[in-house]
C-alpha positions as CSV (number, residue, x, y, z in Angstrom):
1,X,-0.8,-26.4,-0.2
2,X,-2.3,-25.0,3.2
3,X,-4.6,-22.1,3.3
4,X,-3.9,-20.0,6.4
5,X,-5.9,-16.2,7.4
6,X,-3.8,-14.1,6.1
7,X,-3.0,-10.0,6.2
8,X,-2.6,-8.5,2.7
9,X,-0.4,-5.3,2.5
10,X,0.1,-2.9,-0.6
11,X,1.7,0.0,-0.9
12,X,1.3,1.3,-4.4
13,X,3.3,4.5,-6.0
14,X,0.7,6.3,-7.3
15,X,1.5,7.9,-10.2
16,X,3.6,5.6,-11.2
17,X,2.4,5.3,-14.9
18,X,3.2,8.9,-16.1
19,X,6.1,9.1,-14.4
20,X,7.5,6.8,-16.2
21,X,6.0,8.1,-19.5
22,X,6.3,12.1,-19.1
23,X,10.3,11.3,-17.2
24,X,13.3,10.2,-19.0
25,X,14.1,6.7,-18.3
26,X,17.6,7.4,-16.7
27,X,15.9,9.3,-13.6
28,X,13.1,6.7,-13.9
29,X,15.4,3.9,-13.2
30,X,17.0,5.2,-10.4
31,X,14.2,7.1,-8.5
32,X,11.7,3.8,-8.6
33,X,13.7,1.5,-7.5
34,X,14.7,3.2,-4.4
35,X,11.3,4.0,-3.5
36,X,10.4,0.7,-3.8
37,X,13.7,-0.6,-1.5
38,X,12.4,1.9,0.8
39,X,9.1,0.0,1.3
40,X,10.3,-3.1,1.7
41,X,13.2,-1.5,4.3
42,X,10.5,0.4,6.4
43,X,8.6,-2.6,7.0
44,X,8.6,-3.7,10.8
45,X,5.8,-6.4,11.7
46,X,7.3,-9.3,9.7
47,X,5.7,-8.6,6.6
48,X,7.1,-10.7,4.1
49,X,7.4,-10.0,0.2
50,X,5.5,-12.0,-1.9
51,X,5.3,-10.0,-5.3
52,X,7.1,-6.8,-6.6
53,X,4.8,-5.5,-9.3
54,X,6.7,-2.6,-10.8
55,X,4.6,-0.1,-8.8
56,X,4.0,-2.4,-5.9
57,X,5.2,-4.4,-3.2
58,X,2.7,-7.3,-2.2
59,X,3.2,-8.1,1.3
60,X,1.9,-10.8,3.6
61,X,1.4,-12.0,6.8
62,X,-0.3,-15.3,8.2
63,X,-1.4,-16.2,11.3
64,X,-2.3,-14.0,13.9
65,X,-2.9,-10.3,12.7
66,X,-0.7,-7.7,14.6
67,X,-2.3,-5.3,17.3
68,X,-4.4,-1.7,16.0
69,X,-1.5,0.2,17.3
70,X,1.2,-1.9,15.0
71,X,-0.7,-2.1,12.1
72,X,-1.4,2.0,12.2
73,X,2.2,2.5,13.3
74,X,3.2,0.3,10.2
75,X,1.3,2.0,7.9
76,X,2.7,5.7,9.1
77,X,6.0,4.6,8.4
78,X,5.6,3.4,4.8
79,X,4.0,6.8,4.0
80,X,6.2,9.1,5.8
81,X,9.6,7.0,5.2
82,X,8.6,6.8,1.7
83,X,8.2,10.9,1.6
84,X,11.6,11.3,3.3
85,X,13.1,9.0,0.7
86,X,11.4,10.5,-2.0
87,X,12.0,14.3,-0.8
88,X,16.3,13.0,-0.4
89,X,15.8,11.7,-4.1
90,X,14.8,15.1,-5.6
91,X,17.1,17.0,-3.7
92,X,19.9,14.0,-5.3
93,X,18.4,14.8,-8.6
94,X,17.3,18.5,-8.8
95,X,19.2,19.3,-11.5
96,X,18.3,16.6,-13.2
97,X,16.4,16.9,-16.7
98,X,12.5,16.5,-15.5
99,X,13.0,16.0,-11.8
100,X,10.6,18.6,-10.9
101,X,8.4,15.8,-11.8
102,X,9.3,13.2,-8.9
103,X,7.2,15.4,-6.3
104,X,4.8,16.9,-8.1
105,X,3.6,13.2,-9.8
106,X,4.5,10.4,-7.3
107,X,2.6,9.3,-4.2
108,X,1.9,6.5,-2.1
109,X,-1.4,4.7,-1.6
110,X,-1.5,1.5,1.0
111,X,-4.3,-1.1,0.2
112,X,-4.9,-3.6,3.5
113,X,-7.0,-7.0,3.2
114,X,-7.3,-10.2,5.5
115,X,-8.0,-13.0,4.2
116,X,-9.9,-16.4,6.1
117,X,-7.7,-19.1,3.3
118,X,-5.2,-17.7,1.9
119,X,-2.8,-20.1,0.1
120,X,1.1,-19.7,0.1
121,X,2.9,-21.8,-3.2
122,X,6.5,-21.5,-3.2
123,X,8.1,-20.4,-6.7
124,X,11.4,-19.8,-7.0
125,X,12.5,-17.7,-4.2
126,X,9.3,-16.1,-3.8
127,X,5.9,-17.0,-2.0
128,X,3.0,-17.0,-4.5
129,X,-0.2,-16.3,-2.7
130,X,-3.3,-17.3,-4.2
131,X,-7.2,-17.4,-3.3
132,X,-10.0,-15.3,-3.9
133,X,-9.1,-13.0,-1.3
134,X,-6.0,-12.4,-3.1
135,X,-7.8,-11.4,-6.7
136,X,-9.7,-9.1,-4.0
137,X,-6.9,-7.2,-2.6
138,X,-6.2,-6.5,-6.1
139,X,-9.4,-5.1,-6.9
140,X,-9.0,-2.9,-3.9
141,X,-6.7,-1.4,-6.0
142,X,-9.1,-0.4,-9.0
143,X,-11.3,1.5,-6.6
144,X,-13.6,5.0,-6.5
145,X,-11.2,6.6,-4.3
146,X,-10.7,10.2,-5.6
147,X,-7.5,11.7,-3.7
148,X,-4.3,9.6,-4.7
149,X,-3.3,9.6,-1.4
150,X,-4.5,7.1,1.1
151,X,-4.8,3.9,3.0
152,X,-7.6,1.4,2.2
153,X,-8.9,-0.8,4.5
154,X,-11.1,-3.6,3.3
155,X,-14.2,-4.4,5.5
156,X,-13.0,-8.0,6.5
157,X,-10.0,-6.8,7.9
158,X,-11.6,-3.6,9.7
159,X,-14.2,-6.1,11.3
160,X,-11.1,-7.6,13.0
161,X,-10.4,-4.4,15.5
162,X,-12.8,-2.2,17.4
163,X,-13.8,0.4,14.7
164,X,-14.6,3.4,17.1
165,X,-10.6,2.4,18.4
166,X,-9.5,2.9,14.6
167,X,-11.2,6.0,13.9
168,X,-9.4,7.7,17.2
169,X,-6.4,6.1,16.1
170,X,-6.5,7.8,13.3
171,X,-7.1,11.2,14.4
172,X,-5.3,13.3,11.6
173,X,-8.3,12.6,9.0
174,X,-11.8,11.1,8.2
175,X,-12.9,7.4,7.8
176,X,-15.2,7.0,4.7
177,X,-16.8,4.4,4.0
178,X,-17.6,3.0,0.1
179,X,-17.9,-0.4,-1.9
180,X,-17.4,-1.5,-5.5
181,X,-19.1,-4.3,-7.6
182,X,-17.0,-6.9,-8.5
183,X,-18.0,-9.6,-11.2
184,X,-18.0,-12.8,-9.8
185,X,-16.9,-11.6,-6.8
186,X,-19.9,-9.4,-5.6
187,X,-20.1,-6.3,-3.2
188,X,-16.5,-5.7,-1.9
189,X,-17.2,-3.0,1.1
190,X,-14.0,-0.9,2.2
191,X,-13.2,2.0,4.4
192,X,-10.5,5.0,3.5
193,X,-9.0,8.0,5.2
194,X,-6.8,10.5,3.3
195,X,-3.0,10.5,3.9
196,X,-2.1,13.7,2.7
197,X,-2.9,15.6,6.0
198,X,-0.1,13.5,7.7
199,X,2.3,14.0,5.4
200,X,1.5,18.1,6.2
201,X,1.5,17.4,10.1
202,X,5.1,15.8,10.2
Protein backbone atom coordinates (compact mmCIF):
# COMPACT_ATOMS: atom_id res chain seq x y z
CA UNK A 1 0.00 0.00 0.00
CA UNK A 2 2.01 3.19 -1.35
CA UNK A 3 1.10 6.65 -0.17
CA UNK A 4 1.49 9.14 -3.09
CA UNK A 5 0.50 13.38 -2.85
CA UNK A 6 -2.51 13.32 -4.01
CA UNK A 7 -5.41 15.93 -5.44
CA UNK A 8 -8.87 15.48 -3.83
CA UNK A 9 -11.85 16.56 -5.94
CA UNK A 10 -15.63 16.82 -4.77
CA UNK A 11 -18.35 18.06 -6.30
CA UNK A 12 -21.38 17.75 -4.07
CA UNK A 13 -25.25 18.44 -5.14
CA UNK A 14 -26.27 20.65 -2.66
CA UNK A 15 -29.49 20.19 -1.75
CA UNK A 16 -29.48 17.00 -2.22
CA UNK A 17 -31.29 15.88 1.05
CA UNK A 18 -34.65 17.69 0.51
CA UNK A 19 -34.83 16.97 -2.81
CA UNK A 20 -35.05 13.77 -2.23
CA UNK A 21 -37.49 14.13 0.74
CA UNK A 22 -39.93 17.14 -0.50
CA UNK A 23 -39.74 15.23 -4.55
CA UNK A 24 -41.37 12.08 -5.43
CA UNK A 25 -38.99 9.31 -5.85
CA UNK A 26 -39.80 8.64 -9.64
CA UNK A 27 -38.26 12.22 -10.59
CA UNK A 28 -35.69 11.67 -7.83
CA UNK A 29 -34.36 8.60 -9.56
CA UNK A 30 -34.00 9.96 -12.76
CA UNK A 31 -32.81 13.61 -12.20
CA UNK A 32 -29.82 12.39 -9.63
CA UNK A 33 -28.40 10.13 -11.48
CA UNK A 34 -27.89 12.15 -14.41
CA UNK A 35 -26.44 14.84 -12.62
CA UNK A 36 -24.19 12.71 -11.14
CA UNK A 37 -23.14 11.00 -14.86
CA UNK A 38 -22.72 14.50 -15.75
CA UNK A 39 -19.84 15.01 -13.31
CA UNK A 40 -18.09 12.27 -13.88
CA UNK A 41 -18.56 12.98 -18.02
CA UNK A 42 -17.33 16.64 -17.62
CA UNK A 43 -14.21 15.66 -16.06
CA UNK A 44 -11.00 16.41 -18.26
CA UNK A 45 -7.63 16.24 -16.23
CA UNK A 46 -7.64 12.53 -15.57
CA UNK A 47 -9.55 12.57 -12.50
CA UNK A 48 -10.37 9.29 -11.60
CA UNK A 49 -13.41 8.04 -9.43
CA UNK A 50 -12.84 6.69 -6.32
CA UNK A 51 -16.30 6.90 -4.42
CA UNK A 52 -19.83 7.77 -5.53
CA UNK A 53 -21.52 8.84 -2.32
CA UNK A 54 -25.21 9.35 -3.33
CA UNK A 55 -24.62 13.23 -3.46
CA UNK A 56 -21.02 12.97 -4.40
CA UNK A 57 -18.43 11.97 -6.75
CA UNK A 58 -14.93 11.48 -4.92
CA UNK A 59 -12.26 12.12 -7.37
CA UNK A 60 -8.61 11.75 -7.32
CA UNK A 61 -5.50 12.41 -8.79
CA UNK A 62 -1.77 11.46 -7.83
CA UNK A 63 1.26 12.66 -8.73
CA UNK A 64 1.93 15.84 -10.10
CA UNK A 65 -1.02 18.40 -9.55
CA UNK A 66 -2.33 19.89 -12.92
CA UNK A 67 -1.39 23.64 -13.86
CA UNK A 68 -3.76 26.93 -12.11
CA UNK A 69 -5.24 27.34 -15.51
CA UNK A 70 -6.56 23.38 -15.72
CA UNK A 71 -7.48 23.06 -12.35
CA UNK A 72 -9.83 26.47 -12.64
CA UNK A 73 -10.86 25.40 -16.19
CA UNK A 74 -11.86 22.03 -14.51
CA UNK A 75 -13.70 23.39 -11.99
CA UNK A 76 -15.83 25.84 -14.47
CA UNK A 77 -16.90 23.00 -16.34
CA UNK A 78 -18.37 20.87 -13.50
CA UNK A 79 -20.40 23.89 -12.46
CA UNK A 80 -21.57 25.22 -15.64
CA UNK A 81 -22.00 21.60 -17.44
CA UNK A 82 -23.74 20.51 -14.41
CA UNK A 83 -26.34 23.72 -14.80
CA UNK A 84 -26.75 22.95 -18.49
CA UNK A 85 -27.60 19.35 -17.52
CA UNK A 86 -29.67 20.29 -14.86
CA UNK A 87 -31.58 23.26 -16.79
CA UNK A 88 -32.17 20.12 -19.98
CA UNK A 89 -33.56 17.94 -17.10
CA UNK A 90 -36.32 20.40 -16.00
CA UNK A 91 -37.25 21.42 -19.25
CA UNK A 92 -37.50 17.00 -19.82
CA UNK A 93 -39.53 17.00 -16.69
CA UNK A 94 -41.61 20.34 -16.45
CA UNK A 95 -44.61 18.77 -16.27
CA UNK A 96 -43.71 16.59 -14.04
CA UNK A 97 -45.42 16.31 -10.46
CA UNK A 98 -42.80 18.62 -8.20
CA UNK A 99 -40.27 19.48 -10.82
CA UNK A 100 -40.37 23.10 -10.13
CA UNK A 101 -38.32 21.74 -7.39
CA UNK A 102 -35.08 20.58 -9.42
CA UNK A 103 -33.97 24.31 -9.88
CA UNK A 104 -35.19 25.98 -7.21
CA UNK A 105 -33.45 23.26 -4.52
CA UNK A 106 -30.35 21.70 -6.29
CA UNK A 107 -26.84 23.08 -6.61
CA UNK A 108 -23.40 22.26 -6.88
CA UNK A 109 -20.63 22.92 -4.44
CA UNK A 110 -16.76 21.63 -5.38
CA UNK A 111 -14.53 20.83 -2.28
CA UNK A 112 -10.55 20.66 -3.52
CA UNK A 113 -7.68 19.09 -1.08
CA UNK A 114 -4.07 17.80 -1.72
CA UNK A 115 -2.83 15.55 0.17
CA UNK A 116 1.36 14.80 0.96
CA UNK A 117 0.39 10.52 1.65
CA UNK A 118 -2.43 9.67 0.35
CA UNK A 119 -3.06 5.85 0.12
CA UNK A 120 -4.82 4.06 -2.84
CA UNK A 121 -6.34 0.28 -1.76
CA UNK A 122 -7.96 -1.48 -4.45
CA UNK A 123 -11.63 -2.88 -3.71
CA UNK A 124 -13.53 -4.37 -6.08
CA UNK A 125 -13.44 -2.22 -9.05
CA UNK A 126 -12.93 0.79 -7.23
CA UNK A 127 -9.84 2.72 -5.64
CA UNK A 128 -10.27 3.23 -1.84
CA UNK A 129 -8.33 6.21 -0.76
CA UNK A 130 -7.43 6.43 2.78
CA UNK A 131 -5.26 8.84 5.12
CA UNK A 132 -5.85 11.62 7.16
CA UNK A 133 -5.97 13.89 4.39
CA UNK A 134 -8.81 11.97 3.15
CA UNK A 135 -11.11 12.18 6.56
CA UNK A 136 -10.05 16.00 5.85
CA UNK A 137 -11.47 16.52 2.56
CA UNK A 138 -14.48 15.28 4.08
CA UNK A 139 -14.64 17.64 6.71
CA UNK A 140 -14.21 20.33 4.17
CA UNK A 141 -17.48 19.30 3.48
CA UNK A 142 -19.12 20.15 6.98
CA UNK A 143 -17.95 23.65 6.78
CA UNK A 144 -19.24 27.52 7.79
CA UNK A 145 -19.75 28.39 4.26
CA UNK A 146 -23.07 30.30 4.05
CA UNK A 147 -24.12 30.44 0.18
CA UNK A 148 -24.63 26.78 -1.13
CA UNK A 149 -22.89 27.61 -3.98
CA UNK A 150 -19.20 27.40 -4.25
CA UNK A 151 -15.73 26.00 -4.64
CA UNK A 152 -13.51 25.28 -1.55
CA UNK A 153 -10.10 25.25 -1.66
CA UNK A 154 -8.26 23.87 1.31
CA UNK A 155 -5.03 25.79 2.34
CA UNK A 156 -2.52 22.87 1.50
CA UNK A 157 -3.60 22.79 -1.82
CA UNK A 158 -3.79 26.70 -2.45
CA UNK A 159 -0.13 26.85 -1.01
CA UNK A 160 0.74 24.84 -4.10
CA UNK A 161 0.01 27.85 -6.83
CA UNK A 162 0.79 31.50 -6.65
CA UNK A 163 -2.28 32.92 -4.63
CA UNK A 164 -2.31 36.54 -6.12
CA UNK A 165 -2.39 34.26 -9.74
CA UNK A 166 -5.62 32.50 -8.32
CA UNK A 167 -7.42 35.33 -7.13
CA UNK A 168 -7.01 37.06 -10.88
CA UNK A 169 -7.95 33.77 -12.13
CA UNK A 170 -10.78 33.97 -10.64
CA UNK A 171 -11.98 37.29 -11.50
CA UNK A 172 -15.92 36.75 -11.45
CA UNK A 173 -16.03 36.78 -7.38
CA UNK A 174 -14.17 37.16 -4.07
CA UNK A 175 -11.68 34.81 -2.28
CA UNK A 176 -12.51 34.44 1.54
CA UNK A 177 -10.69 33.08 3.63
CA UNK A 178 -12.01 30.89 6.92
CA UNK A 179 -11.05 27.69 9.09
CA UNK A 180 -12.81 25.11 11.21
CA UNK A 181 -11.72 23.11 14.33
CA UNK A 182 -11.51 19.63 13.85
CA UNK A 183 -11.09 17.12 16.78
CA UNK A 184 -8.22 15.31 16.50
CA UNK A 185 -7.41 16.89 13.53
CA UNK A 186 -6.90 20.56 14.59
CA UNK A 187 -7.24 23.96 12.69
CA UNK A 188 -8.14 23.08 9.02
CA UNK A 189 -7.65 26.61 7.13
CA UNK A 190 -9.51 26.89 3.64
CA UNK A 191 -10.28 29.52 1.12
CA UNK A 192 -13.83 30.03 -0.86
CA UNK A 193 -15.27 32.07 -3.64
CA UNK A 194 -18.97 32.05 -4.57
CA UNK A 195 -20.05 30.25 -7.82
CA UNK A 196 -23.29 31.74 -8.28
CA UNK A 197 -22.01 34.85 -10.11
CA UNK A 198 -20.72 32.56 -12.88
CA UNK A 199 -23.41 30.73 -13.36
CA UNK A 200 -25.25 34.49 -14.02
CA UNK A 201 -22.27 35.55 -16.39
CA UNK A 202 -22.58 32.50 -18.79
Amino acid sequence: MKAEPTLICIPDISGFTQFMREANFELTSQIIPALLNEIIYSNTIDLKVSEIEGDAVLFFRSGKLPSLDELIDQCKRFYLDFYHRMNLLYKKHKKAEDAESIPQILGLKIILHYGEEIAMVPIGNRIKLMGEDVITAHRLLKNAVKTDEYLLISDQLLSNYNKDEFVKKFNWSALHSESIEVEHLGTINYHFIDLLPLKQAN
